[in-house]
N, C-alpha and C positions, 0 to 999 in steps of 0.2 A: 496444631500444625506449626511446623519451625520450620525458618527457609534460613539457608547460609548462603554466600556467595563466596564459590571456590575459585575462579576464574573469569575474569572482564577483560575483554582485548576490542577494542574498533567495535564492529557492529555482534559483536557474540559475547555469550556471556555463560558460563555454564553456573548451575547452585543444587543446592542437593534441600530436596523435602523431608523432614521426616512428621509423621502421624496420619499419613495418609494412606487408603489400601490402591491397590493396582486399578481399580477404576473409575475413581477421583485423581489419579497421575495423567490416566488415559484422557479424561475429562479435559483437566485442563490443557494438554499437548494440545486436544479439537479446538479450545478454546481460542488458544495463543494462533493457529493456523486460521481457523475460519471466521470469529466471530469478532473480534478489534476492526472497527471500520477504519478503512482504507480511503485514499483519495484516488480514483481513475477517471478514466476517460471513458462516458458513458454513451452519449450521442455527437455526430458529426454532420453540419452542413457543409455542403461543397459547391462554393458558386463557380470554380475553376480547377480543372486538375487536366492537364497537359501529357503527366508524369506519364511512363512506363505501368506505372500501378494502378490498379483498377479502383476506384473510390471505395467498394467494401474492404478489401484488401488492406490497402493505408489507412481505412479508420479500426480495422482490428489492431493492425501494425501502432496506428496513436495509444489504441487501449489499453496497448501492452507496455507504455511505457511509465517506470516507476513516478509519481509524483510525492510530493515532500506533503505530509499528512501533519498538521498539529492538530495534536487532540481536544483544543480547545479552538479550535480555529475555525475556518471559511465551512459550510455544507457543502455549498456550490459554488462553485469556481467558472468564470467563463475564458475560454481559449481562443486563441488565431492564429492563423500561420499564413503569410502571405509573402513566399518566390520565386524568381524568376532565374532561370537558368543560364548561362550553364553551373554548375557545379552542385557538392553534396548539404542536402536537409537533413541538421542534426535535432536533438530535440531542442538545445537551446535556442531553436527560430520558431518555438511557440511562446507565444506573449499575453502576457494577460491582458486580458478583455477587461472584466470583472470579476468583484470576489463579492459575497454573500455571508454575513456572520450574524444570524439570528437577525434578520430585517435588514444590518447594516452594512454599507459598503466599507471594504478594507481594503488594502493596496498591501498587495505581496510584493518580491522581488525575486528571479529564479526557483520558478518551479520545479525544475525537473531535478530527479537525483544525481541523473547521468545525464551533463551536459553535451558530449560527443556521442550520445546512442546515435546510431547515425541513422535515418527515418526513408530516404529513398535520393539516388544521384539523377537529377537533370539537365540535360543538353540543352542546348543554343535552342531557344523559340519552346522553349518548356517553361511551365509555373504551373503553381498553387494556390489558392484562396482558398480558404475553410474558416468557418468557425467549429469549436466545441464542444459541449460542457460537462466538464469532471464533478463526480458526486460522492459524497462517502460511502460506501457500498462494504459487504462481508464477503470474505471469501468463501463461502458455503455455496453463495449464487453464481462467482466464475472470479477463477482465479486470477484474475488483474486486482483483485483487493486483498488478493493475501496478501499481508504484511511480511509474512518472514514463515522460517520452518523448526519444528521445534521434535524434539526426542527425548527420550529417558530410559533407565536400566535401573532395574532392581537390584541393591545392594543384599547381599548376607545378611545385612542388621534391618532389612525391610524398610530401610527408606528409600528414594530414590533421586538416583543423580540426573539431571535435565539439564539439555544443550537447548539454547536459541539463538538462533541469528539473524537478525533481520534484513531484510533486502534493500532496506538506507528511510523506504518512506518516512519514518516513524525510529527514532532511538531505540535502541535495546531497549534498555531502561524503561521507555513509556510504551514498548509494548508490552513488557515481561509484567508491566506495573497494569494496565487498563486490562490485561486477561486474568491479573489474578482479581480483580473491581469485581469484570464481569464472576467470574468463578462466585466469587462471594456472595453477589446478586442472587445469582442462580440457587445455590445454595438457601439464602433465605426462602425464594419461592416458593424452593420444593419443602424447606421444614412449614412455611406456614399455609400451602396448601395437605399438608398432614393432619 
């Protein structure tokens, strides 16, 4: 297998494979989309919520927002958000709680990719209290841990060209790199289950 990189801009990256058949191309695209763990937001306590929005509602709304994922980083992450209104809750008024890194505690600084996602507006005699906690998770289980979206097209000479671009959690780079890891893993699996 040979990988080139034809084109790198911000969070995309296009490169072209060759040695591989159309369902080891297919493979990896599932790979790059579903199986790179991701950082989300998995459960929600709500000791106050005033808002317009119903507590299920805004903790699917938290779940959906992108978090900065290092691949060698935190498992679990803890979150909070504590407002009072009036005015608008963007993601950058969730704050770390704590962070979890194989036993040990670690101190992030801005979690979120998109710090103006805006999360829900409250009026005069409105607030929120919640806690979180964000977990690495695969996109195969629900799509708050896709990392990113990925495609390819068979060239005339039988290799093929692949686009990825990631949705910020995670660099291009470290996820184009941890799906081609996994790919590889998998690959051994299945030759030394043969």
């Amino acid at each position: 297998m040979m990988l080139k990189i034809t084109k790198k801009t911000g969070d995309r990256i296009e490169f072209n494979i060759e040695g591989i058949d159309s369902s080891m191309a297919n493979a990896l695209r599932r790979i790059i989309i579903s199986e790179v763990p991701i950082m989300a937001i998995d459960e929600v306590s709500f000791y106050d919520n005033s808002s317009v929005i119903h507590d299920e509602l805004l903790a699917h709304r938290l779940g959906l927002v992108p978090l900065k994922t290092d691949p060698a980083g935190p498992d679990t992450i803890k979150l909070s958000l504590e407002v009072k209104g009036p005015g608008a809750v963007h993601a950058k008024d969730l704050k770390l709680a704590q962070t979890k890194v194989k036993g040990k505690k670690k101190k992030i600084e801005d979690i979120a990719v998109y710090d103006e996602m805006l999360l829900v507006k409250i009026t005069e005699n409105q607030s929120i209290k919640l806690e979180a906690t964000a977990i690495l998770g695969r996109g195969k289980d629900h799509m708050k841990w896709q990392g990113g979206l990925a495609s390819y097209e068979l060239r005339d000479d039988g290799s093929f060209d692949f686009f990825v671009e990631s949705y910020g959690q995670m660099s291009v780079e470290n996820l184009v790199t941890r799906s081609l890891d996994l790919f590889k893993d998998r690959l051994e699996d299945l030759k030394s289950s043969l």
